[in-house]
N, C-alpha and C positions, 0 to 999 in steps of 0.2 A: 543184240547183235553187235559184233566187233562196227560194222562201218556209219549205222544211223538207226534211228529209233524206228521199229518196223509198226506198221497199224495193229492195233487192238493189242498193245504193248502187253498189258498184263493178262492177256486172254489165258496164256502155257501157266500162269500162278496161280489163277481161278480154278486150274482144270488139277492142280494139283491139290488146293482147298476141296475143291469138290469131290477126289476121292477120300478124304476123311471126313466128310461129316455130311448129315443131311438137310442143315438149316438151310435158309434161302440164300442162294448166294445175286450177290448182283457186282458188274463186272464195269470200268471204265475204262479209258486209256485209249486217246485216238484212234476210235470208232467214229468213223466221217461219214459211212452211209450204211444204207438198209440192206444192202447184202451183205456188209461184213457181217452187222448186226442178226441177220437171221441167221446166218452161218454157225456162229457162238451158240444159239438158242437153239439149231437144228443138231448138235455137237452134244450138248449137254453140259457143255463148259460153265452155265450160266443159268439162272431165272431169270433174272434181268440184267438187262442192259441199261448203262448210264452212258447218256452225252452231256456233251459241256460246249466247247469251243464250236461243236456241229451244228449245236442249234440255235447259236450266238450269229455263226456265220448263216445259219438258215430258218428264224425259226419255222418255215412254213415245211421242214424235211418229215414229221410222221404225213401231214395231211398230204404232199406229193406223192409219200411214198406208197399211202392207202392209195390215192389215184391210179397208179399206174403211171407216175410221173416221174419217176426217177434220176431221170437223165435233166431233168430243170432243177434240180439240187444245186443251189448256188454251193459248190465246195470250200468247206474249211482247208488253209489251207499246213495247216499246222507249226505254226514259226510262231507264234506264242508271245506277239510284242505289243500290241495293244491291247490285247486282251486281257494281257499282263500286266501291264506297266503304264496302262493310259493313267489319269489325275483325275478323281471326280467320279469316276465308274469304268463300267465296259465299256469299251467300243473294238471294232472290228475293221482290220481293211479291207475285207468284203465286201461288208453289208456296212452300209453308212448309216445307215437309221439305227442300227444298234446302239444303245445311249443315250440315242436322240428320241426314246421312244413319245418322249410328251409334246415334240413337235412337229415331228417325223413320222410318218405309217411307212410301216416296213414295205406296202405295195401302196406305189403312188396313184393317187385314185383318178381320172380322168379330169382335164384343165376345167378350174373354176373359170378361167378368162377364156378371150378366145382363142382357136386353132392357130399356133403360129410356123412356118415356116424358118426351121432348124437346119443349118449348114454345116456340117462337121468335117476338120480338116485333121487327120489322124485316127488308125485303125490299133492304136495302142488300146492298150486298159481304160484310161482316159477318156478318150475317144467313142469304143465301144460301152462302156457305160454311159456314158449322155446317149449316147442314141438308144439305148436301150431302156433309161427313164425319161425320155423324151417320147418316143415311139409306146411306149406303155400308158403314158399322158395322154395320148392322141394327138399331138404333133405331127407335123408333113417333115420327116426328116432323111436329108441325104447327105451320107457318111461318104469322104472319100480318103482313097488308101494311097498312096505313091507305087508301092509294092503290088506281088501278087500276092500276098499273105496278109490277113489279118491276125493281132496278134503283138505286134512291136516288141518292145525289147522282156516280153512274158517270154516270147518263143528264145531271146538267146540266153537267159536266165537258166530255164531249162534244159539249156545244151551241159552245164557242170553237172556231176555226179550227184545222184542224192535230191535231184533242185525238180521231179519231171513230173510234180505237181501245179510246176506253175506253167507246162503247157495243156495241162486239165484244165485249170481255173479260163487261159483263152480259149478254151473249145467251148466253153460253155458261155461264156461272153456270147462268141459269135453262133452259137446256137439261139440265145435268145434272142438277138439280135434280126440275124435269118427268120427265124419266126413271125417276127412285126413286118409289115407294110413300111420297111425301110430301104430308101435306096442306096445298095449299095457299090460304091464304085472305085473299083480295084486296078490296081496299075496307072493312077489318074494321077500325079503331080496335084496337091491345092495351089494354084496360084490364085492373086487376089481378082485375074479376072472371072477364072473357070468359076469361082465362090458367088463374084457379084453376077454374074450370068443364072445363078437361079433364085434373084429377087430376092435373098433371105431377109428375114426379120430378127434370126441372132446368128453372128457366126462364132463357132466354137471351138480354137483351136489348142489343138492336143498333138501339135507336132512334134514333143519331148523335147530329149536332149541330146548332145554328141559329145565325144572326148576333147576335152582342150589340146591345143597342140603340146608337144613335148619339149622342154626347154633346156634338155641335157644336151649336153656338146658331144658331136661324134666327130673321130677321125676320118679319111679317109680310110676306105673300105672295112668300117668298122662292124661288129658283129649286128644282127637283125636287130630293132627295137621298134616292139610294136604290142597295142595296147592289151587289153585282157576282153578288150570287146573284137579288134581282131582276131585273138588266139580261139574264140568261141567261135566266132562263124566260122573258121574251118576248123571245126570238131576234130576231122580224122588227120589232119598234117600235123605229124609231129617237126615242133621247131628245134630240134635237135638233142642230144642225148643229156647235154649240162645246160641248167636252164636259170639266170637271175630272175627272180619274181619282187616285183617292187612294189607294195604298199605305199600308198599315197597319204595314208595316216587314217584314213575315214576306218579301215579295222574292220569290215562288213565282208558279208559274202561273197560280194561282186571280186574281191578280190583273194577271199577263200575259197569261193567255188573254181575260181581257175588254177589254185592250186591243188586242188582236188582233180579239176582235170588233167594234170601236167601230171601226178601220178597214178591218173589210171593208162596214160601212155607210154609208164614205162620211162618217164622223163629225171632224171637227178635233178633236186628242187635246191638254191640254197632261195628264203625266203628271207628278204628284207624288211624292215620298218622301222618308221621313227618312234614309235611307241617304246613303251618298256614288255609288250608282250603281242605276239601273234594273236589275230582274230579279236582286238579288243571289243571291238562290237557284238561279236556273236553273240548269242543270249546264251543263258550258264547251262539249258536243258542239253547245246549241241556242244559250247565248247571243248567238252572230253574227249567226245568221241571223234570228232577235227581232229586234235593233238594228237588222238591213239594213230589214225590210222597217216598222219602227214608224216610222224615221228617213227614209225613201223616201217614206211618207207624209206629209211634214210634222208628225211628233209634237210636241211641242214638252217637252225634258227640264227636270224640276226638283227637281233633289237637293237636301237638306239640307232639304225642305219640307215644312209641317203644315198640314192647313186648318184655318185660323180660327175662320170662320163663314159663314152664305152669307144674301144678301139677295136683294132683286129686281133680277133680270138679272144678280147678281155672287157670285164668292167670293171670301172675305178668306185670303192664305194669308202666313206668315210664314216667313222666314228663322229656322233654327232655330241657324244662326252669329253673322248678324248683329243677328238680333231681329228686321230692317227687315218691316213690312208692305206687302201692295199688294195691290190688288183686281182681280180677274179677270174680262172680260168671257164670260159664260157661259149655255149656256140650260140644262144640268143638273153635278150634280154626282156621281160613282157615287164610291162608298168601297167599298174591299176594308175589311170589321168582324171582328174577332176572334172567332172562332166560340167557343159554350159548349155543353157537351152537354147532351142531353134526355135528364137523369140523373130526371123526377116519378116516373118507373114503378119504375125500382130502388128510388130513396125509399119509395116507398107498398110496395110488395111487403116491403121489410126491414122493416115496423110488423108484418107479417104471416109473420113468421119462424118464429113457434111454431107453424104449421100444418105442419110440415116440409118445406117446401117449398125446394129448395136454389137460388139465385138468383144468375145470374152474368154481370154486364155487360161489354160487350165494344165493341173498338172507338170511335168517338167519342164513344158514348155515357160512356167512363169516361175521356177526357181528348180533347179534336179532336185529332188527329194523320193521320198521312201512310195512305196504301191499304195497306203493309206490316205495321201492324199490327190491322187490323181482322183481316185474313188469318189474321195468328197467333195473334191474341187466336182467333182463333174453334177455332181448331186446339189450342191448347192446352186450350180449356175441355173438348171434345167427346172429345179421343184421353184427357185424365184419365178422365174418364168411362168411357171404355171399359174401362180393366185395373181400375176400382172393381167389385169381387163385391158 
């Protein structure tokens, strides 16, 4: 397809092998669960079906799917980076035991020590995964969310074009989650008292991260600027018809997917960066079809580029080779900002250390990084825990 790679990619190539010949065909290509898979088989597309990444992110996906289990499919969620490109072997950001198999059981088995009392402060990825191999352990654990939504920043991830797998992956967080004898408690602020008020024995925090602030100079009444984590939570506001998009250098989605959202709005993009090329992070399976359809839109590229500053009607952006300046006619400006974590809670809690209380940050909150390791930050805090007597 012109805009992203659709599931069961090579299923329409199989179906055309399979009208010339009778040998057995068996078919792969981001097949993620058991009803695509019957689908292809009920079709005729195929004899067999091949997974890969599916059963890396699940191995336990035939035996669910014999159950009647379906919807407990931990999902792959097909972005191909560690599975790809980890050192050493597979691993998954999913599934954190993938890899790990000689130390790690993919289901964590009930605590060798005793039942402890788990506090968890964030409903992120993070978050809901300690509570969920915490709560699978037999743990007393109670999760709390600031929000009314669990989910964190999976849910604005999902708000760009293309990306609405990874408000699957939190549906099913907080399905397993809801499942367990877990409490949880939503629209609750964690402060360090509401946390020490339920006696815990570990607290866990998964508070993430936020945009640093912006250190470009504006004029008075100069045009809007504001980040790519603003321009997502209001999905439907277009910020006006000529739009500067500013790369902060990281070259990732977070700042392609909002250029993706700027032209599914109908928005004129010129995209900035100090690189020598858009999207330099994206992995090589997505970056074509990025370029196809940014550059189809009329994007307008500009490498080697740093904004300025931004005045009224305009932004100031410089050649970071040549030096040269020039002013761009614009009616907002969105910057991808370098995210810093909401480390106040761990802070305030470590003043509070002689109460014995053991405290253990996880995920963005102890440095912004990728979904892989919020996963196994969370894994590794909750499975120690378990063989502690």
């Amino acid at each position: 397809k012109d805009n992203t790679w659709p599931l069961a990619v090579a299923a329409p190539y199989a179906a055309q092998v399979r009208a010339v010949t009778d040998l057995k065909l068996l078919v792969g290509g981001r097949i993620t669960n058991p009803e695509i898979a019957e689908r292809i088989l009920a079709e005729g597309t195929a004899d067999l079906v091949g997974m890969g990444r599916a059963l890396i992110a699940d191995p336990e996906l035939p035996a669910k799917a014999r159950a009647g289990e379906a919807s407990r499919i931990r999902p792959c969620l097909g972005f191909a980076q560690d599975c790809r490109l980890s050192q050493g072997g597979v691993t998954c950001a999913v599934n954190a035991a993938a890899g790990r198999e000689t130390t790690w059981s993919a289901v964590l088995p009930p605590t060798t020590g005793r039942r402890r009392r788990v506090v968890i402060a964030g409903g992120g990825p993070g978050g809901l995964e300690a509570a969920r191999v915490a709560g699978s352990a037999g743990h007393e654990v109670v999760l709390y969310e600031a929000t009314e939504q669990l989910g964190g920043q999976l849910l604005r991830a999902a708000r760009a074009p293309y990306r609405e797998d990874w408000a699957r992956y939190a549906a099913y967080l907080e399905r397993e989650v809801r499942a367990l004898p877990v409490d949880v408690r939503l629209g609750t602020p964690a402060t360090p008292a509401v946390l020490l008020a339920d006696e815990p024995d570990l607290v866990i925090v998964a508070t993430g991260s936020t945009p640093s602030a912006s250190e470009v100079v504006g004029e008075p009444d100069s045009v809007p600027l504001v980040s790519t984590w603003d321009l997502l939570d209001g999905t439907d506001s277009k910020p006006g018809t000529r739009v500067l998009l500013v790369d902060d250098g990281s070259g990732f989605w977070e700042v392609c997917g909002a250029a993706d959202h700027l032209v599914r709005l109908g928005v004129q993009v010129a995209f900035a960066t100090p690189n020598a090329m858009i999207g330099r992070s994206v992995p090589h399976e997505s970056i074509a079809l990025l370029h196809k359809r940014l550059r189809a839109a009329g994007t307008d590229y500009l490498p080697f580029t740093r904004l300025r500053s931004v005045g009224p009607g305009s932004a100031r952006v410089v050649d970071m080779l040549t030096g040269d300046e020039r002013d761009l006619e614009v009616d907002a400006v969105v910057v991808q900002l370098p995210n810093r974590p909401v480390d106040d809670l761990v802070r305030a809690l470590a003043a509070r250390a002689a109460e014995g209380v053991t405290v253990r940050a996880i995920g963005d909150s102890v440095s912004p990084r990728r979904l892989t390791y919020a996963t196994l930050d969370a894994n590794r805090v909750v499975r120690e825990l378990s063989t502690v007597h």
